[in-house]
C-alpha atoms as one frame of an Amber mdcrd trajectory, in Angstrom:
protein
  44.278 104.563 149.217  42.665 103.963 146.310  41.476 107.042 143.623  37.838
 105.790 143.936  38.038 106.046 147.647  38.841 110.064 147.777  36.193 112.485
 148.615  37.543 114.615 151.143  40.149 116.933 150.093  41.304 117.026 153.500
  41.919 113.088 153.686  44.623 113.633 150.806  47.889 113.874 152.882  51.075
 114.647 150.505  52.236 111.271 150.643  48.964 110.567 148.925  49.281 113.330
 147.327  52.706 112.532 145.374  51.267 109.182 144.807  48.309 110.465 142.598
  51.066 112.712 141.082  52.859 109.565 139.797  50.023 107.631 138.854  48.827
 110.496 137.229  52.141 111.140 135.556  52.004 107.156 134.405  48.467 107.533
 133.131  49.585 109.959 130.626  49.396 108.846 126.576  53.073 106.639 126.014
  54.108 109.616 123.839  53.515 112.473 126.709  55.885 110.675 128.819  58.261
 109.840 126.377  58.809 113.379 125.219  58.567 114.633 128.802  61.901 112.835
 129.247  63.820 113.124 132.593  61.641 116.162 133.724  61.646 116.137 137.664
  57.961 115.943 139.484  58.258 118.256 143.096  54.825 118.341 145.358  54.674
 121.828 147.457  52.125 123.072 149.050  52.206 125.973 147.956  54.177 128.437
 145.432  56.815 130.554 147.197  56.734 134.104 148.095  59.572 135.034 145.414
  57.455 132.466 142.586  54.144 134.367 143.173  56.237 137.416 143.217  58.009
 136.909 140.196  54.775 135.741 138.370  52.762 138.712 139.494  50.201 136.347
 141.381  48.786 137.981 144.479  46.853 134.994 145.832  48.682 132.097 147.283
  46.054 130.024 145.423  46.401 131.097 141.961  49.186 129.257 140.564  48.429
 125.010 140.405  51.909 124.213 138.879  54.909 125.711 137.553  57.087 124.502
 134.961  61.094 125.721 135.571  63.618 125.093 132.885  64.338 125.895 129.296
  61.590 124.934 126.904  63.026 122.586 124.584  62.054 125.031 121.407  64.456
 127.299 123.268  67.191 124.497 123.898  70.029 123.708 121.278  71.012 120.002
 120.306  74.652 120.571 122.642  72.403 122.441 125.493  73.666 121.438 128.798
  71.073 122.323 131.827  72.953 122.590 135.130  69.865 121.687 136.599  66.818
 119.379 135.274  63.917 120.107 134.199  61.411 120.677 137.002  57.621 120.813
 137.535  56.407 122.267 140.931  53.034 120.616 141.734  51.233 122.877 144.462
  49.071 120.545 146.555  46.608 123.080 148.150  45.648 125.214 145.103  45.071
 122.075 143.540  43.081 120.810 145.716  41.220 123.801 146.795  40.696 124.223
 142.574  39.426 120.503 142.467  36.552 121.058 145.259  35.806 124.147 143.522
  34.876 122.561 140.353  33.258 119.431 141.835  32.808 117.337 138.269  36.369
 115.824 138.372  38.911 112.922 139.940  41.606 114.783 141.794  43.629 112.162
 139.306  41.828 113.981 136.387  42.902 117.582 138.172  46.773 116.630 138.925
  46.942 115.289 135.180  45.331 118.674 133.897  47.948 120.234 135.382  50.993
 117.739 134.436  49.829 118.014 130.913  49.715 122.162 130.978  53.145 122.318
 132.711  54.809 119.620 130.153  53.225 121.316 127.166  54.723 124.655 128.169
  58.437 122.481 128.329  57.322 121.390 124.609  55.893 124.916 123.734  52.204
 123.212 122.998  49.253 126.005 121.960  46.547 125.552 124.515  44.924 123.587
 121.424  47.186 120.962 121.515  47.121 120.438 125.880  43.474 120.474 125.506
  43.471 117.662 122.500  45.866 115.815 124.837  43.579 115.984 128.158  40.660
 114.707 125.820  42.861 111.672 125.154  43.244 110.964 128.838  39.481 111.164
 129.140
């Protein structure tokens, strides 16, 4: 499937799905993927009970991605993670929030997200993600 080929939401399966992930992933500028290091992409489709929970988030739809781990402003040079980095990619809010707002690739929408979830690993002001997205413009 090629991105200029998707229209239909629907026609995204999550095989397709994880594939935009990656290709959005790879699109990202050289130094956004450097830094984001060995940071572990999952596609769900949605956030769990306990996540929305946790995050106070009533509506199954209302959380697009979720970054889990330590921010690395909060990590020491000898931190050792038991478990990697992780950002939860949640197929259906994403693509419920990309027919929504109609003026955008899905490509453009999964790397909106990517970016948001690897500048909270990097503790990034919402300045500095929304410099980055204009790069990937």
């Amino acid at each position: 499937m090629y991105p200029h080929q998707i229209h239909n939401p629907l026609a995204i399966t999550p095989d397709d799905f994880e594939r935009l992930a990656l290709t959005a992933f790879d699109a990202l500028p050289p130094v956004i993927r450097k830094i984001a290091g060995d940071i572990t992409i999952f596609i769900q489709d949605f956030a769990t009970p306990d996540v929305l929970r946790e995050m106070e988030i009533e509506d199954r739809f209302g959380l697009l991605g979720l970054y889990h781990g330590i921010d690395i402003t909060q990590k020491s040079i000898a931190w050792v993670s038991p478990m990697p980095d992780r950002i939860f990619l949640y197929r259906q809010p994403i693509l419920a929030e990309w027919v929504a707002r109609g003026d955008e690739t899905i490509e453009h929408m999964i790397q909106h997200v990517l970016i948001h979830e690897i500048g909270h690993h990097f503790g990034l002001s919402d300045d500095d993600m929304h410099e980055i997205e204009d790069e990937t413009r």
